[in-house]
C-alpha positions, 0 to 999 in steps of 0.5 A: 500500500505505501509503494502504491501511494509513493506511485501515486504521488510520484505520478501527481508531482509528473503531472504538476511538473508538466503543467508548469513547463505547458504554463511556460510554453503557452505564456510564451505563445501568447507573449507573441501575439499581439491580440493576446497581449491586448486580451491581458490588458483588458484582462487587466483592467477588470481585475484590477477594478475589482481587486481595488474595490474589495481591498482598497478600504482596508487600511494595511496591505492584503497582498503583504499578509499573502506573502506571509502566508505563502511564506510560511507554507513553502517555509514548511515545505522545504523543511519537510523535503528533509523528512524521508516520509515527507519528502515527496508528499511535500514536493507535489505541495510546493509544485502545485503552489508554484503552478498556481501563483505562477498562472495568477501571476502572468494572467494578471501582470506578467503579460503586460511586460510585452505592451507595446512600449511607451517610447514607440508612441513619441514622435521623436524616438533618437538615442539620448544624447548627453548634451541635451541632457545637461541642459535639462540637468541645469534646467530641473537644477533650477527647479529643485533650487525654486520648489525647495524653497516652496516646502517644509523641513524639520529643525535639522533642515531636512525636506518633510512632508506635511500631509502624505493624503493631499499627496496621495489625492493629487497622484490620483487627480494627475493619473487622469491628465496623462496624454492620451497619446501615452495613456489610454488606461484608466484611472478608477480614482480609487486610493489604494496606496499602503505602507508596507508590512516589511518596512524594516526588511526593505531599507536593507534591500534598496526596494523603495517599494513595490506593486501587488498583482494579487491585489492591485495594491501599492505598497511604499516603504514608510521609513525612506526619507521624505524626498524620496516617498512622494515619487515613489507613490506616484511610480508604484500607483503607475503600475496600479494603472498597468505600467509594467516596466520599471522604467516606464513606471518611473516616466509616468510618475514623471508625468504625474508629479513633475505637472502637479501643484503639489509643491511636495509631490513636484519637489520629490519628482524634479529631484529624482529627475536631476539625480537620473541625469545626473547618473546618465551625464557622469560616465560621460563628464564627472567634472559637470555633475561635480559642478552641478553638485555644488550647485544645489542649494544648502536645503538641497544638499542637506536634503541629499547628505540624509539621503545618503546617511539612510543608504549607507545606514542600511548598506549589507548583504541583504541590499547585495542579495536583492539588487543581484535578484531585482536585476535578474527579475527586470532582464527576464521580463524584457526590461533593462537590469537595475544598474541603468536608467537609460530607458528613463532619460530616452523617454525624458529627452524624447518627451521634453523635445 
């Protein structure tokens, strides 16, 4: 009887072992179709409407407590793969939880990865050339200098932010503004922006913060410095709207705060605005961004040195780990690797033509 069990579940685990390699064949099949592509983005749309209306109300992440949950099965499971008498039963259990979050995962978002990309809608579509991107440097140098001035900072100098609600209201006013010719999703205008369970984890990974497809929640890290958290809002609700790639969340958070007349939300998207230019411009003339640096204005540079202070507070292997694994992920989902903005500052320099 146990031999025909072993069988039995040694079949099971055949059978979910080909399901997975079908569900890899056929999302691959249908990442090459374009009426496919599109069927996932009205896919999207609905799920995405529905899964806001369900968990938007509830004040702390949904989809973190899945992670937990998920976490501590597969936890349980590994540990069982070096019990002899648990070994298989546990191995079928973990092959039929990946099969099952891996087709939720691609029907709900993967697919989206393979829209077609933000910079084929721009009429101007020319490599990103480093001297235009100097003079829009200096320009949104400009810019951060005059809106800092239009902010609050706490006794040490350093930018706060005074109401992260009217933030988060704004971020949802400026989605309906898009271009259409950018954007033709919608925006349902439903707040659904949560501080993420795993804050403390986070600030060792570099992960500022991230979209649930399970739930369509966006999920920021409450601990970063306040320069960094409006804009940061702005990206991960971009792929609340079904921006996939990273680079293009980045670009449509652009969009929505550097238009804004939020002062907080405008300040924190011209500042990373400058900084990914900056990156861009310094392997090409390290003397310019030095000079642009210097440039800043004492509440900017005071601004930067906190920012700095948190990333070396939080440096370790966990930031390590994570930017290898972030790095993979983005290669594998038809996008850049986490080293480069490049894509970025195309889509700027092009759009700011």
């Amino acid at each position: 009887m146990h031999t025909k069990n072993k069988l039995h579940i040694y079949k099971k685990k055949r059978f979910w072992a080909g399901v997975l390699l079908a569900q890899f064949l056929l999302f691959y099949v249908c990442s090459k179709s374009g009426v496919m592509i599109s069927f996932f983005e009205s896919f999207f749309e609905l799920q995405k409407e529905t899964h806001q209306a369900l968990f938007s109300w509830i004040p702390f992440s949904i989809g973190d407590l899945i992670y937990i949950v998920l976490g501590v099965f597969l936890l349980y499971y590994c540990i069982s793969l070096f019990r002899k008498q648990r070994r298989h039963g546990s191995m079928l259990k973990i092959l039929i939880i990946i099969n099952i979050f891996y087709f939720i995962y691609q029907a709900f978002w993967g697919m989206l990865y393979f829209q077609t990309p933000i910079i084929k809608k721009l009429s101007s579509q020319k490599e990103p050339d480093v001297k235009r991107a100097k003079q829009l440097a200096l320009s949104y140098l400009e810019k951060c200098r005059v809106t800092r001035q239009s902010v609050r900072e706490d006794s040490k100098g350093i930018f706060i932010i005074t109401n992260l609600d009217s933030i988060q209201q704004e971020i949802l006013r400026q989605q309906s503004k898009l271009p259409s010719y950018i954007s033709n999703k919608k925006a349902p205008q439903i707040l659904d922006i949560k501080p993420s369970l795993f804050k403390n984890v986070m600030s060792f990974t570099g992960i500022l913060g991230y979209y649930n497809p399970f739930t369509a929640e966006a999920q920021y890290n409450s601990e970063l410095p306040h320069t960094f958290i409006p804009f940061t809002t702005a990206h991960e609700t971009s792929h609340q709207l079904g921006f996939a790639r990273e680079q293009e969340a980045n670009f449509v958070g652009y969009l929505i705060g550097v238009h804004s007349s939020n002062p907080e939300l405008r300040y924190s998207t011209e500042f990373f605005t400058l900084k990914s230019l900056l990156r861009f411009i310094v392997e090409e003339d390290p003397e310019f961004v030095k000079n642009v640096l210097h440039q800043y204005s004492p509440a900017m540079k005071r601004d930067r040195m906190h920012e700095k202070n948190f990333v070396l507070s939080h440096q370790g292997w966990l930031d390590d780990f994570f930017g290898y694994t972030n790095n993979l992920f983005l290669k594998s989902n038809q996008q850049e690797g986490s080293v480069t903005y490049s894509y970025f500052i195309d889509l700027l320099l092009n759009y700011e033509k």
